[in-house]
C-alpha positions in Angstrom: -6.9 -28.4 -44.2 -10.3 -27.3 -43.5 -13.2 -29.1 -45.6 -15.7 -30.0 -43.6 -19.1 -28.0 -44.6 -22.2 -28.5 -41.2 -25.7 -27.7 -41.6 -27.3 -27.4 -38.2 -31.1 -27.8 -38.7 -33.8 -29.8 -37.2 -36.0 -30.0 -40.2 -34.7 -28.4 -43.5 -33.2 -30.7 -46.3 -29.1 -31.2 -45.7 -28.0 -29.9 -48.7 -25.9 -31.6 -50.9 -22.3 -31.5 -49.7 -22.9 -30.6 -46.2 -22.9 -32.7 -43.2 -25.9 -32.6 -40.8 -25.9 -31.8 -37.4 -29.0 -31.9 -34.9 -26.9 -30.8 -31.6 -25.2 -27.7 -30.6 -23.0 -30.2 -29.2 -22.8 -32.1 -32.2 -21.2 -29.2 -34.1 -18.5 -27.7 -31.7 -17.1 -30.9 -31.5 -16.8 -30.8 -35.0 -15.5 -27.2 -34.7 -12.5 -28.6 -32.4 -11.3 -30.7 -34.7 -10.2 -27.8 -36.9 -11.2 -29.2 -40.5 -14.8 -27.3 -40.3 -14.4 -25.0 -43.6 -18.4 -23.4 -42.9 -21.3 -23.8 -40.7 -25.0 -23.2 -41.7 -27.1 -22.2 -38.2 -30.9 -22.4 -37.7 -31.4 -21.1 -34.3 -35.0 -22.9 -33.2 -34.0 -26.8 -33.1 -36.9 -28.2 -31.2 -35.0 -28.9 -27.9 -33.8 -25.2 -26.3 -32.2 -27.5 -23.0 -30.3 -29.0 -25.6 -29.2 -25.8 -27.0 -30.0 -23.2 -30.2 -27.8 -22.2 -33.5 -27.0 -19.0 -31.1 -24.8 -21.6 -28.5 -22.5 -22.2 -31.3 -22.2 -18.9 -32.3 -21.4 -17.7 -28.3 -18.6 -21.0 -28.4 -17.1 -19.4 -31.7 -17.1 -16.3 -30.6 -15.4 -17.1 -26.6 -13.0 -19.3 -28.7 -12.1 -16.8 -30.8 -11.4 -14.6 -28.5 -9.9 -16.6 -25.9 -7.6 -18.7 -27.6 -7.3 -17.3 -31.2 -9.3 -19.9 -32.8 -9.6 -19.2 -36.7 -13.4 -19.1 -37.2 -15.2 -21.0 -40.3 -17.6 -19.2 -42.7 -20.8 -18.5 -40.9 -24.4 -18.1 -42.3 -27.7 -18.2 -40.5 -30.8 -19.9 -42.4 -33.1 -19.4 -39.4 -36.6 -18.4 -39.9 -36.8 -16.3 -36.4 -36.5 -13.2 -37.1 -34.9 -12.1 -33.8 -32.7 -14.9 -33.4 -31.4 -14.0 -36.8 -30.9 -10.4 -35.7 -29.2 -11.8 -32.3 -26.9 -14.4 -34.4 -26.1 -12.1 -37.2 -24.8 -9.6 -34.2 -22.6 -12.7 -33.1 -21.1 -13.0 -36.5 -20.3 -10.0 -36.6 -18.0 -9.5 -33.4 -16.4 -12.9 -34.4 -15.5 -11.4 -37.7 -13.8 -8.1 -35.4 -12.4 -10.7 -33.3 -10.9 -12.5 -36.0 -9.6 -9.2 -38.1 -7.9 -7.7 -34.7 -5.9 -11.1 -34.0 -5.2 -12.8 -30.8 -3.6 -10.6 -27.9 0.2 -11.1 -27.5 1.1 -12.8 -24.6 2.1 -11.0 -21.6 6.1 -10.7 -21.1 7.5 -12.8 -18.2 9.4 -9.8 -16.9 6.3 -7.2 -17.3 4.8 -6.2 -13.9 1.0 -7.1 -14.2 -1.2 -4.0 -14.0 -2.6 -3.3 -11.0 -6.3 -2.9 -10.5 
């Protein structure tokens, strides 16, 4: 059962409820477990080599696609205004993503297309 509520943000107030993360890192790892009910992204988090808010959208997004993962409620609380444009873009081909389904697996006995 998913319950877990994360609020990544290098300076804002945790609100009450949610957990705190610092990391990108910090986050998908949380994310893999598969009890992560929403995530709260700031994009700018005072470290870019350690990664941005946008990083976990990109993971999300690649697992989503990839391998069918079911995606939490997303929201962005970032103050740049680009990176909330570039995030908010993210969230929104997770939620197509997401509404379209994973691809059925190719049958054994179909030929592969050729390119």
């Amino acid at each position: 059962m998913k319950r877990l509520c994360l609020f990544l943000d290098d300076e804002r107030t945790t609100p009450e409820g949610w957990v705190r993360a610092s990391w990108p890192a910090e986050v998908i790892a949380w994310l893999e477990t598969g009890t992560v009910q929403a995530v709260s992204l700031d994009h700018d988090l005072g470290d870019d080599a350690r990664g941005t808010g946008y990083d976990v959208i990109c993971w999300i997004e690649e697992a989503v696609a990839l391998r069918g993962f079911d995606p939490p409620t997303i929201t962005v609380h970032s103050a740049n205004p680009s990176a909330r444009l570039k995030m908010l873009a993210g969230i929104q081909a997770i939620e197509r993503l997401a509404a379209r389904g994973s691809m059925p697996p190719c049958a054994p006995d179909r030929p592969t297309p050729e390119r």
